[in-house]
N, C-alpha and C positions, 0 to 999 in steps of 0.2 A: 482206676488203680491209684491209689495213696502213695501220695509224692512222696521220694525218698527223703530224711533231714538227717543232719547230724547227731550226732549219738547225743542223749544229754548231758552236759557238762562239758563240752567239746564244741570249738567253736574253728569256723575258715578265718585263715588269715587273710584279707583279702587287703590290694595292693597297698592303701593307704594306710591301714592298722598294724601290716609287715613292714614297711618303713618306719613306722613307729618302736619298735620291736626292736627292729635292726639299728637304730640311733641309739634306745638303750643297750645293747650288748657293745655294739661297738665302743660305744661311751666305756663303758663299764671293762670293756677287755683295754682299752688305752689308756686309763687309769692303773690298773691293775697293774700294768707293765711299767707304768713308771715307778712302783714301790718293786719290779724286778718280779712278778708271780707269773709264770711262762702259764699257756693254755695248754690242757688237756682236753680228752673227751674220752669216757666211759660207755661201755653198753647200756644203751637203756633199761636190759633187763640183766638182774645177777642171780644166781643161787637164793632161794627163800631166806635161806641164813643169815647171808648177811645183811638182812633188814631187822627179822625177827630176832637174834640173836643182841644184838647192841639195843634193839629199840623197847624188845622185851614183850613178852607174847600178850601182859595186860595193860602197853599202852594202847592208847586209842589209835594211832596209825596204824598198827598192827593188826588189834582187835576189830578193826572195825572201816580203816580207809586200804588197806592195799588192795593192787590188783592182785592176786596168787593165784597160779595154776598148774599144770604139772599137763608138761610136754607131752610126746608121743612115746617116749621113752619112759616115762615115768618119776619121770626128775621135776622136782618142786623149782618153781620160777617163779619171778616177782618183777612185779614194774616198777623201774625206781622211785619210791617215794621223797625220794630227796639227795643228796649227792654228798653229803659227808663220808656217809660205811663206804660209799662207792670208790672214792677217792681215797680211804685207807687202804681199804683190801686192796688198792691197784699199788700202794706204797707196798705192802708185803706182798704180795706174788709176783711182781716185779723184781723181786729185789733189792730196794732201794731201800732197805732199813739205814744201810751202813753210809748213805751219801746222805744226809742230814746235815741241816734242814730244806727241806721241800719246800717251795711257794708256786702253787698251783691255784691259776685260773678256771673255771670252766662254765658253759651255759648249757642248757637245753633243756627238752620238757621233762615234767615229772607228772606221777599221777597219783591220785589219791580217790575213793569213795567218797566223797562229800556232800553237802547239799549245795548245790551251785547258785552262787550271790554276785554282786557286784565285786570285781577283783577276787572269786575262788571259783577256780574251775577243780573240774574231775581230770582233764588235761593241761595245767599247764606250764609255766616255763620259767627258770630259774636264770640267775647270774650266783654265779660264788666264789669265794675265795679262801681257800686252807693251807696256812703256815704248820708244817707238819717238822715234828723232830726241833723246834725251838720252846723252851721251857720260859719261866721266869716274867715279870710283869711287863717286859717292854714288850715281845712277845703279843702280848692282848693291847696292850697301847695301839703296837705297830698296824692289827689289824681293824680295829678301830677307825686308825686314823686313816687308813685304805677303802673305808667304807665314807666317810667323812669327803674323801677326794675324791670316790666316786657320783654321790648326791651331788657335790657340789658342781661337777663338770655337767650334770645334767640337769642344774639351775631347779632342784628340788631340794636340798640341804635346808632354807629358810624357811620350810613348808613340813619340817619336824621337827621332833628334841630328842636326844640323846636319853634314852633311860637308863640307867648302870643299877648292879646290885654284884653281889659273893654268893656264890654257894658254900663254900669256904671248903676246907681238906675234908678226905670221908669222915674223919677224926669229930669233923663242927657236923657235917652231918646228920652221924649217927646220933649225937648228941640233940641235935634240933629236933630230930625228926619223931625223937620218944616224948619228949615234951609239950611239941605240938599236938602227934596224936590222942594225949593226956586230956589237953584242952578241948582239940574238937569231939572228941568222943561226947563228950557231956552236950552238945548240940547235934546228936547223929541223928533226929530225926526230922531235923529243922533244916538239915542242909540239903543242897538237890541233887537226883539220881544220881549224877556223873558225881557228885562230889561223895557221896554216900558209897560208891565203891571204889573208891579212887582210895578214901581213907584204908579200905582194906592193904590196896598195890602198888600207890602211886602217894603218900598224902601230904609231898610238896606239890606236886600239880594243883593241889586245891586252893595255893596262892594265886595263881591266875584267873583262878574262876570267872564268867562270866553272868554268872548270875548274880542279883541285887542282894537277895537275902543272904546269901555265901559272903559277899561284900560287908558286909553291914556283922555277922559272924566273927571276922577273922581281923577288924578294926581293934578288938584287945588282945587280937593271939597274940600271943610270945613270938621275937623278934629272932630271928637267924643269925644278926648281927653282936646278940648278945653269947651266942654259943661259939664262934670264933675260936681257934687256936691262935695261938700269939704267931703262928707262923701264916696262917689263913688272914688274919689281918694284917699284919706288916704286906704281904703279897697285894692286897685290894688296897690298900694305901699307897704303894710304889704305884700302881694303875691310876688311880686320882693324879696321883704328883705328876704323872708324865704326861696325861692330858691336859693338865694345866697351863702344863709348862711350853704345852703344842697350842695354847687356846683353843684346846675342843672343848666346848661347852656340857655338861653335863647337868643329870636331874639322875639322886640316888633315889629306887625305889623298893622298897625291901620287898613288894610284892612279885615282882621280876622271876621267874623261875626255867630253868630248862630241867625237867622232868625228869629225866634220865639219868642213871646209876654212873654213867659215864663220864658226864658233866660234874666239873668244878671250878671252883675258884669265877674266872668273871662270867657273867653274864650281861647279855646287852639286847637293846633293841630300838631302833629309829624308830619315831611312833609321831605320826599324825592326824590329824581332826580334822581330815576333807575326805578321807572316804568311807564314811560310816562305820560300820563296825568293823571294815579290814582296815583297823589304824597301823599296825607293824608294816613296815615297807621293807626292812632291812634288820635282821637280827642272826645273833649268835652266840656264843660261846668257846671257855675252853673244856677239852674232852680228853684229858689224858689218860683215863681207862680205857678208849676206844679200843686201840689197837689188842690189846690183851683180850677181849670178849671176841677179836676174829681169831683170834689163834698166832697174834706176833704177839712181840716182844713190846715191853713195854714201851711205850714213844707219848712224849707231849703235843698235845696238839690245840690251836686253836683257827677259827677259822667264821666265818658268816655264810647268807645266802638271803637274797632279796629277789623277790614278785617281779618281772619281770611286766607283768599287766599290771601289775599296781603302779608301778614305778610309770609305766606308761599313762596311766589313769591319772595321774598326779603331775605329769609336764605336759600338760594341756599345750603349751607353745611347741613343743616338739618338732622341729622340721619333716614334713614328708619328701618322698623321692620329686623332683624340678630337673627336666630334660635344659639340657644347653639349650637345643636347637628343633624345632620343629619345620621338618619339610614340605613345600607344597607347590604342587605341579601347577601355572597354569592352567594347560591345556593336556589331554590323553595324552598327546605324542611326547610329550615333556618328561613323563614320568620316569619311567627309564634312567634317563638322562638322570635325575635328583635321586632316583634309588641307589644308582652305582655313587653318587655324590656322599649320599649317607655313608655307604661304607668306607671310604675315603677318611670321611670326619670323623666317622668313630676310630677307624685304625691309626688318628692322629692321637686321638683323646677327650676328645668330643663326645656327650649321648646324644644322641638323637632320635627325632621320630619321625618316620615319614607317613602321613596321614594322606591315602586317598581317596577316601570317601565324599561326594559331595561337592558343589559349586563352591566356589574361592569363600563366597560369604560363611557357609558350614564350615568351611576347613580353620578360617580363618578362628572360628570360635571356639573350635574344637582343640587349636592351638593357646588360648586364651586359657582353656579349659586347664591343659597342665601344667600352666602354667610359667611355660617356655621362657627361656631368655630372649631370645631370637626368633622369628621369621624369616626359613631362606625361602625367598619366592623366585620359581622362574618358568617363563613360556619360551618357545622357538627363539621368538626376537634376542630374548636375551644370552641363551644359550649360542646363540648365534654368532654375537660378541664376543663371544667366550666369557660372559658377566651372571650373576644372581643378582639380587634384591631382598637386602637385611632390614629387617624391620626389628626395629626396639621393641619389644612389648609393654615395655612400662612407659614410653615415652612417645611412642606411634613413629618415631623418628626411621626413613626408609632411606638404604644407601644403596648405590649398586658398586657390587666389590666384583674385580677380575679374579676367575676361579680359580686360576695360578697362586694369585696371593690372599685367599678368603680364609685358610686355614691361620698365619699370621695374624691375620687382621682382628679373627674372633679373638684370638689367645693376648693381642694386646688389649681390645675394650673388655672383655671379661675380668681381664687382672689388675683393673682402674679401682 
């Protein structure tokens, strides 16, 4: 019989790579909260619409990565592809047009159809952050520089650069986007697949391209920056100025795009050269058409979302889960005795593990293994005394502490 495996593009968390996980979210939700963006959580699965409807039937997420299916009922459903529509639509059906502005947290997985590489699953897992209901360029600074505080609490910040660019008002848009497609038409058979229909639906997406020839193409297109309204530029100028004036570093790059009818004004993306081709670790935009394509009122928005596995991928130094205290019985009769002891230590504040598998030599290595703060060891004799026996694990250094006062005694050497 053929061992069962995970689906493809679907991976186990298993306990080392989940405390990896959990160091970025938690990083990332205690950042968050210090610029005041309270956590949410959304259903993993909404209405087809509100994917399809913002995202638009001929982008590539749509076209080509959702999950879509349709219930027992007969109702169109979708697996979140990403957590922006998600976090609108919960701003209007909630009711919460009129309490503005919003600053919402949130994490958890997303899914997409992809071809699964190093840092892109078909399952996996976000951090983000959406300033909903504030307009105007501090607005896109502020979230920026929330993204900035989050990199840097997880000693990845010096391991990217800031890329900025404008899509400017639909005003520069419209304007860009007939000019552009003037230019590239005249190489429509030189450019590739995805870019050669993208010019039909999409043909700012084909600023991002990742193909060489497309590259080498779009080095004399006509620039975005020169199509600007005087109002579109003063806006992307007030964003320069205010990360300046934050010493956020920035790199303008006109190639920079968020695809979508939704998206204007900034555009951003943290981009590094240590995980091959998934360089974006952390990108975003503002979306103030959003709300109008679910059915509100019109609202400003902007907001990010960052790889949670890339992010992982990229702080190689990450702390994994480290027990205080590992337990170990002498002797059979002992255990008991150190089991009820364990819960004791933990209902103080303590983790602990109690290991009993194996002669004192396995236990003791198996304690080495997770790397434990502590060894409490004890057989009859000691129990006897009413005593354990603390071993340092970094230092082999062994005490024997009265069990009365071994709870104190850990919580002072711990907090040296």
């Amino acid at each position: 019989m053929e061992t069962i495996q995970p689906v493809r593009g679907t991976s186990d968390l298993l306990p080392a790579e989940k405390a990896r996980h959990n160091h970025v979210i938690d990083s990332a939700k205690q950042g968050a909260a210090q610029f005041g963006y309270a956590e949410i959580a959304t259903p993993i699965f909404e209405f087809t619409d509100v994917f399809s409807r913002p995202l638009g039937a001929s982008s590539d997420v749509v076209a080509k990565e959702t999950y879509s299916f349709e219930d027992r009922g007969g109702t169109g459903l979708t697996l979140r592809p990403e957590g922006t529509a998600s976090a609108m639509r919960a701003i209007i059906s909630n009711g919460l047009t009129q309490t503005l502005p919003q600053r919402w947290f949130y994490a958890g997985p997303m899914f997409r159809y992809e071809r699964p590489q190093k840092g892109r699953m078909r399952q996996f897992h976000q951090i983000g952050c959406e300033l909903i209901g504030q307009a105007g360029a501090l607005g896109d600074a502020e979230i920026i520089a929330c993204g900035v505080h989050i990199l840097k609490s997880l000693g990845v910040l010096e391991r990217t650069s800031l890329h900025l660019n404008t899509l400017g008002d639909s005003e520069s848009r419209d304007s860009y986007r007939a000019v552009l497609i003037r230019y590239l038409e005249g190489y429509r058979k030189s450019l590739s697949e995805d870019s050669q229909r993208r010019l039909d639906t999409n043909p700012l997406r084909i600023l991002d391209s990742k193909s060489e020839t497309d590259k080498e193409i779009l080095q004399d297109a006509p620039r975005l920056k020169t199509h600007l309204t005087s109002e579109a530029e003063a806006h992307f100028d007030a964003v320069k100025q205010a990360l300046d004036a934050a010493s956020i570093a920035w790199v303008e790059d006109p190639f920079l795009v968020r695809g979508l009818d939704y998206y204007s004004h900034t555009a951003f993306e943290f981009i590094t050269d240590q995980l091959g081709a998934q360089g974006t670790v952390l990108g975003g935009g503002r979306y103030d058409g959003l709300s109008q394509t679910l059915g509100g009122p019109p609202l400003a928005g902007v907001g990010f979302a960052a790889g949670v596995e890339r992010l992982a991928l990229l702080g190689e130094d990450m702390p994994g889960q480290r027990p205080d205290l590992a337990l170990l019985a002498a002797e059979k009769t002992a255990e008991a005795d150190l089991f009820a002891l364990g819960c004791s230590l933990r209902d103080t504040g303590f983790s602990a593990v109690n290991l009993y598998t194996g002669n004192m030599g396995k236990k003791m290595k198996a304690a080495s293994k997770l790397e434990a703060r502590f060894a409490i060891i004890a057989g009859d004799d000691e129990l006897g005394r009413g005593s354990v026996s603390v071993r340092n694990m970094q230092d082999g250094v062994q005490t024997e502490v009265k069990i009365s006062a071994l709870a104190s005694w850990l919580e002072n050497v711990l907090s040296r």
